[in-house]
C-alpha positions in Angstrom: 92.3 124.4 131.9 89.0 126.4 132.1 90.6 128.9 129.1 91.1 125.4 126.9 87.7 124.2 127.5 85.8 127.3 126.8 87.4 127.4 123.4 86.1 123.7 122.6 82.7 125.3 123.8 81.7 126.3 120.4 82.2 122.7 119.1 79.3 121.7 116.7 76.8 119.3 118.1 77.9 116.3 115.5 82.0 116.9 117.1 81.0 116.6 120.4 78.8 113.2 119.8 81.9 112.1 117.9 83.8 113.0 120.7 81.4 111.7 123.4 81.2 108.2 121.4 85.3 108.4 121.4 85.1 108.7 125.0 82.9 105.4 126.1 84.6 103.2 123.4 87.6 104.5 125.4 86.3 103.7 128.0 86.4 100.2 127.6 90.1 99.9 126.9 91.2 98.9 130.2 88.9 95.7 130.6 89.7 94.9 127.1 93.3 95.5 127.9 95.1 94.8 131.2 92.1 93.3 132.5 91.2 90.7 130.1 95.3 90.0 129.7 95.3 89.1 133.6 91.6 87.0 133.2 93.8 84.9 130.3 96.4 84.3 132.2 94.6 83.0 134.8 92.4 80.6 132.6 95.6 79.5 130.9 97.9 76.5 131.6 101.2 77.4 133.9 99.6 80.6 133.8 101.3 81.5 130.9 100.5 84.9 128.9 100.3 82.8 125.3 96.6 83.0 125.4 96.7 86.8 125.8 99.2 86.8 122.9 97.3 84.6 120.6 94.5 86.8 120.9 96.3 89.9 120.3 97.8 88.6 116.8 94.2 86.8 116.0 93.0 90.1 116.6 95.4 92.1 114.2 95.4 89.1 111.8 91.6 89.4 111.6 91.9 93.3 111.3 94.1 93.2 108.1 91.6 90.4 106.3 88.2 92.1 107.5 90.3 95.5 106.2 90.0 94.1 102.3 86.5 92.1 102.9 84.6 95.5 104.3 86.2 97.9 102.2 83.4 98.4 100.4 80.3 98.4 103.2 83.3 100.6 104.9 82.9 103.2 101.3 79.7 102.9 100.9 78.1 103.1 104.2 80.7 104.7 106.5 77.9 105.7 109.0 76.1 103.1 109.1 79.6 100.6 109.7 80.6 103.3 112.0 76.9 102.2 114.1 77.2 98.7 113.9 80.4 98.8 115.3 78.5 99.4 118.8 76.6 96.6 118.0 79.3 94.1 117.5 80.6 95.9 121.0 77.9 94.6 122.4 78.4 91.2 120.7 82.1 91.4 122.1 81.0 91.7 125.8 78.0 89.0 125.7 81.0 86.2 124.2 82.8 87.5 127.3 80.1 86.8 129.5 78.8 83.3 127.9 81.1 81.7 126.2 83.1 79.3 128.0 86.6 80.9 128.7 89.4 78.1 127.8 92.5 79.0 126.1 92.3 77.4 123.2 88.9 79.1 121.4 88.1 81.7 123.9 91.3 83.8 122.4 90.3 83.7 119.0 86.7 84.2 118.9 87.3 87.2 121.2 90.0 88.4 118.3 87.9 87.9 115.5 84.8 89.8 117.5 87.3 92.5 118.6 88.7 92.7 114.9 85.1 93.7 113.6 84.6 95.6 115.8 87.7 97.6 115.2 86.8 97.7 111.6 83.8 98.9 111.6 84.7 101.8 114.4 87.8 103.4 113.2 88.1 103.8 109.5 84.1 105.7 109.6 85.2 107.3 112.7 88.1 108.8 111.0 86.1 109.5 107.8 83.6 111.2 109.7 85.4 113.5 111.7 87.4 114.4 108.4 84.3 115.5 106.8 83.0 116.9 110.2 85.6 118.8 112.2 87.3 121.3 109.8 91.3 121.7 109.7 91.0 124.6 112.0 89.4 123.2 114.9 91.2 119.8 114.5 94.1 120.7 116.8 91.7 121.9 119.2 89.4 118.5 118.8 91.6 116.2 119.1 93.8 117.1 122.6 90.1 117.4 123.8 89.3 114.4 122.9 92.0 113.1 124.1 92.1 114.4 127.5 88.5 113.3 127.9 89.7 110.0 127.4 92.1 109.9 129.4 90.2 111.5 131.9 87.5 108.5 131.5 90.4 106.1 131.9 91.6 107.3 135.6 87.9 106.7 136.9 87.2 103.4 135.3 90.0 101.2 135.6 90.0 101.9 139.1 85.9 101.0 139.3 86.6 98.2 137.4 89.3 96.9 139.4 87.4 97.3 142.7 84.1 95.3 140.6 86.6 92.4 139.6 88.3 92.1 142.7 85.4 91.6 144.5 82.8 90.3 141.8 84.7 89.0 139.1 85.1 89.2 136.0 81.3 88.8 134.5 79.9 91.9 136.8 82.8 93.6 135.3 81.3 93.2 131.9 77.8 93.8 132.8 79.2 97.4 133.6 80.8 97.2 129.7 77.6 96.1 128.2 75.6 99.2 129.6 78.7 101.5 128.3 78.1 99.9 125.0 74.6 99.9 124.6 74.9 104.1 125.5 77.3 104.3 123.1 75.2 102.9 120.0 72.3 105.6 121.2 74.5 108.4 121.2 75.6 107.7 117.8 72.0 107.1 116.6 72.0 110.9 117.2 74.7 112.0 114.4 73.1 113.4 111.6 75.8 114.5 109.0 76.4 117.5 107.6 78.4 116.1 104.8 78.0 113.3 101.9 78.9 110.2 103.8 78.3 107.7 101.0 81.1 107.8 98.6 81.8 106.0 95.1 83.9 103.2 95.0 87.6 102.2 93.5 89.6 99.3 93.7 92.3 99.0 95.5 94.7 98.3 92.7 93.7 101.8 91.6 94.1 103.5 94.9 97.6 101.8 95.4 98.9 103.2 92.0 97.7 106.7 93.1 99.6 106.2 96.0 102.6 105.3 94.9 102.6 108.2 92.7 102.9 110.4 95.8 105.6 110.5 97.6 103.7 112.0 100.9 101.1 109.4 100.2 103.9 106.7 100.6 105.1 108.5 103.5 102.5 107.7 105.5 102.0 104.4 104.7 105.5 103.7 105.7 105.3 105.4 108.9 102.3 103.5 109.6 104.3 100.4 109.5 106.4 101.9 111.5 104.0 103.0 114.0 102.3 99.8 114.0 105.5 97.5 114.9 106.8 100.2 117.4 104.0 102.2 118.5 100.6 101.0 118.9 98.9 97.6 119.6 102.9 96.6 119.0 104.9 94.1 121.4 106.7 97.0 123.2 103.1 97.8 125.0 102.4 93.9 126.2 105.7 93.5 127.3 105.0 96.4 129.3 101.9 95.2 130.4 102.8 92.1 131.4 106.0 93.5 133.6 103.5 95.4 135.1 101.1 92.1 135.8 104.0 90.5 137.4 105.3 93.2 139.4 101.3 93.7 141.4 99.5 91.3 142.9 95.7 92.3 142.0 93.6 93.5 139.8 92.9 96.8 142.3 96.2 97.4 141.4 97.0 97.0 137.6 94.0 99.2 137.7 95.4 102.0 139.8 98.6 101.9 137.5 96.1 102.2 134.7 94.4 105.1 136.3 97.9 107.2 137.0 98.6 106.3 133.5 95.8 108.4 132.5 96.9 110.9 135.0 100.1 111.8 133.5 98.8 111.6 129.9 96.6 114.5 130.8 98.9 116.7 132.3 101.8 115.9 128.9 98.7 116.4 127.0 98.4 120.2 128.8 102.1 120.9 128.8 101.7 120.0 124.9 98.9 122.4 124.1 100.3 125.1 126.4 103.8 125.1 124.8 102.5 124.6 121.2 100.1 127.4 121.6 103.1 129.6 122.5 105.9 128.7 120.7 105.9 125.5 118.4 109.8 124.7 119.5 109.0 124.1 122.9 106.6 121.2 122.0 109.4 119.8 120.0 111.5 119.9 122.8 108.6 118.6 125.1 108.2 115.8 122.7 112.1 115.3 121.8 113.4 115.3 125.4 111.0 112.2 126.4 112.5 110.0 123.6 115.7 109.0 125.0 113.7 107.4 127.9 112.0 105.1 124.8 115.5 103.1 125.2 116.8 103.7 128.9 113.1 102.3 130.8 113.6 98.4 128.6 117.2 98.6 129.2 116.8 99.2 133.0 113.8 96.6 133.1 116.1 93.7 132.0 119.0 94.9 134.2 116.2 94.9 137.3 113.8 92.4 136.0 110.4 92.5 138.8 111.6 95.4 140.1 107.8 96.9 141.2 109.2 101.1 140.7 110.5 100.2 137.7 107.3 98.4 135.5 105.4 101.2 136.8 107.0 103.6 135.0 108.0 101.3 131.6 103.9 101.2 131.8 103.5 104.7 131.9 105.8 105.9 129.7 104.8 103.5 127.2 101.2 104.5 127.3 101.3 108.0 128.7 104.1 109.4 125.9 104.7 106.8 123.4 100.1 105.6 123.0 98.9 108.6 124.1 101.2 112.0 123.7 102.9 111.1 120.6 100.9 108.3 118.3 97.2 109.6 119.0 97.9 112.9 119.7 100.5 114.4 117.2 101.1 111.5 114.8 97.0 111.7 114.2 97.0 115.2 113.5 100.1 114.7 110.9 98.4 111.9 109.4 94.5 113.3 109.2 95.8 116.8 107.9 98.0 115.3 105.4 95.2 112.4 103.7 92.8 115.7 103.6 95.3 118.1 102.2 97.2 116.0 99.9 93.4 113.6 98.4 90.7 115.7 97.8 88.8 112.7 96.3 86.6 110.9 99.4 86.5 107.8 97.6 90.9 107.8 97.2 91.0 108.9 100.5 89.3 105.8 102.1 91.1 103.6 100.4 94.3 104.8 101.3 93.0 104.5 104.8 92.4 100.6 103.9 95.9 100.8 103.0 97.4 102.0 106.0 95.4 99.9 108.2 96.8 96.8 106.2 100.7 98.6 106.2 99.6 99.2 110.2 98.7 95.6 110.7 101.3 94.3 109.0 103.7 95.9 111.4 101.8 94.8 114.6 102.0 91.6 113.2 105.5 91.5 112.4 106.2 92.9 116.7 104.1 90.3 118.4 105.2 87.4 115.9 108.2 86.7 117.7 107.1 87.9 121.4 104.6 85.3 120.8 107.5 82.2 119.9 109.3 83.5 122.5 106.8 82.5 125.3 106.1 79.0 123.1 109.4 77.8 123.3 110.0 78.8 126.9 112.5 82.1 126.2 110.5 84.9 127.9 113.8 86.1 128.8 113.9 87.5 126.0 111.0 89.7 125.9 112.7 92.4 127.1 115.3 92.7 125.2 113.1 92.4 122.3 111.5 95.8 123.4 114.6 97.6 123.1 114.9 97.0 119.3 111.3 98.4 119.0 112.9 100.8 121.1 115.0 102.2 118.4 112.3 102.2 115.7 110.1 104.7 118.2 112.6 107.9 117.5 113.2 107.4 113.4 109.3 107.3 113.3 109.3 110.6 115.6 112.1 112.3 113.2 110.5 110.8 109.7 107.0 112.6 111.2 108.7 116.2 112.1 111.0 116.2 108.5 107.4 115.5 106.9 105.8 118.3 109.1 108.4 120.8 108.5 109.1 119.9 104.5 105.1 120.7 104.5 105.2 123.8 106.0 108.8 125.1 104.0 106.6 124.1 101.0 103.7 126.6 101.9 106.0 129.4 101.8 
């Protein structure tokens, strides 16, 4: 541990704001997450998780229109977006605070806000730390990054458990709001070292370039992929929600969420040390958890409630599926191969656009029918929905590697 973080000592100033700002907009995850699934459940009718659905899919809906509406503010003023984002944070936590929370309005007003904000966060942050953090220290940048955010999240779902249980939900937010507002200073403090403001293309353009390159389509697909089986996807709620009815407060959904975080540290570890030394053992690291993708839904359906057994569907799916494997490896594939294979800033933020709306789509396409299945009354079959996802999460995993290792065989 104290050999990895001296390395990440010699980080530039701008990669450790970037990082820092990662970390509190991290930060808030839980309360936007498990927290404010288990407050719309409990302002819903029959306490019923539709609310908490509907804003998930208002939320990616949102994210794939505001995708084509920003695009340009997003090429033209990637900083800029990238500091109002923690503005419309802000925004986000004062509509949870004031507005009235029924589940009707509440679900899509907090989807749309969340959307923006989304928009405005990722695609700049991404941009940024392509032109920031050069290819050599981006292995190193992002497992720190990512421990530091997980590190974040064992602390603060736990203090914002304790704040809810015995405040509610408003103080909760209060806590959120000064996050936020920290969050926009520290990013007042980036000062490039790179052109940020880039010309602009149409999307029509971009998409023909695209398709013209087969590792260009690659991605795109495997975003879909990612996005129906991976991240933001049905597979998580489902796990979520198992977990919700398995505890019995909010203390503990947010010490679940804290020895999530936990775990995803020390995989994250057992990743670096073992691709440091020999790059097969972090193929077998990453290879030898997948079969587990299939066996955790399967055994939640034969033992639905069981307590021991929605822990551990929860922590898997965030701990190696979230965390190990989508933000840690699959973001290295995917930032390494938009700056190798588009040297053009302007192509290269559109085909970002692109993969947010091929991401989107496949969110969209997971919680479609989660979301029918709680209308009609057939949340029985939840579960076994998660176990097709299930099967998606390993050809995503090979279609990566085969892209990673074609790459490499290239080079020589």
């Amino acid at each position: 541990m104290r050999k990895l973080f001296h390395k990440f000592r010699k980080l530039r100033t701008n990669e450790n704001i970037l990082i820092a700002v990662d970390v509190l907009y991290n930060s808030k995850s839980s309360f936007m997450g498990i927290f404010l699934m288990s407050f719309m459940i409990m302002i819903s009718l029959k306490n019923s998780p539709i609310s908490f659905l509907t804003y998930q899919l208002s939320h990616y809906a949102f994210n794939g229109i505001l995708c084509v509406i920003l695009a340009d503010i997003l090429r033209s003023y990637p900083l800029n977006a990238w500091r109002a984002s923690m503005f419309f944070s802000i925004t986000q936590i004062l509509a949870v605070i004031f507005i009235p929370a029924n589940y009707v309005f509440f679900p899509l007003i907090i989807g749309f806000l969340s959307a923006l904000e989304a928009q405005l966060y990722w695609r700049p942050k991404d941009f940024l730390e392509i032109k920031e953090v050069s290819n050599t220290k981006r292995d190193k940048f992002n497992t720190l990054r990512q421990i530091l955010v997980e590190a974040v999240k064992i602390a603060m779902p736990i203090i914002l458990g304790i704040v809810i249980s015995d405040a509610g939900y408003e103080r909760a937010a209060i806590i959120i709001l000064i996050i936020s507002t920290v969050q926009l200073l520290l990013s007042i403090l980036l000062r490039p070292t790179h052109q940020t403001r880039i010309k602009t293309r149409s999307l029509r353009e971009s998409l023909n370039f695209a398709v013209s390159r087969k590792s260009i389509r690659r991605t795109l697909w495997l975003q879909t992929l990612r996005g129906f089986a991976m991240t933001g996807c049905a597979y998580g709620i489902v796990a979520q929600l198992n977990l919700y009815n398995s505890t019995s407060s909010d203390m503990e959904l947010g010490g679940m969420q804290a020895a999530t975080s936990a775990v995803t540290i020390i995989l994250l570890l057992l990743y670096r040390q073992f691709k440091s030394k020999q790059s097969a053992m972090s193929d077998v690291l990453v290879y030898g958890l997948m079969p587990a993708t299939i066996l955790l839904p399967l055994s939640a359906i034969l033992f639905p409630g069981n307590f021991i057994i929605a822990v551990v569907l929860f922590i898997y799916t965030n701990a190696v599926i979230v965390s190990l494997y989508s933000s840690a490896i699959f973001s290295v594939y995917h930032q390494d191969e938009l700056k190798k294979s588009i040297h053009d800033d302007a192509y290269r933020m559109e085909i970002e656009i692109l993969g947010e709306l091929w991401l989107t789509l496949g969110r969209v396409l997971s919680i479609i029918p989660l979301l029918l299945f709680f209308y009609l009354g057939h949340d029985d079959w939840s579960l076994p929905l998660i176990v097709a996802h299930a099967i998606v999460i390993p050809i995503v995993v090979m279609l990566t590697y085969r892209s990673v290792i074609s790459r490499a065989s290239n080079k020589r």
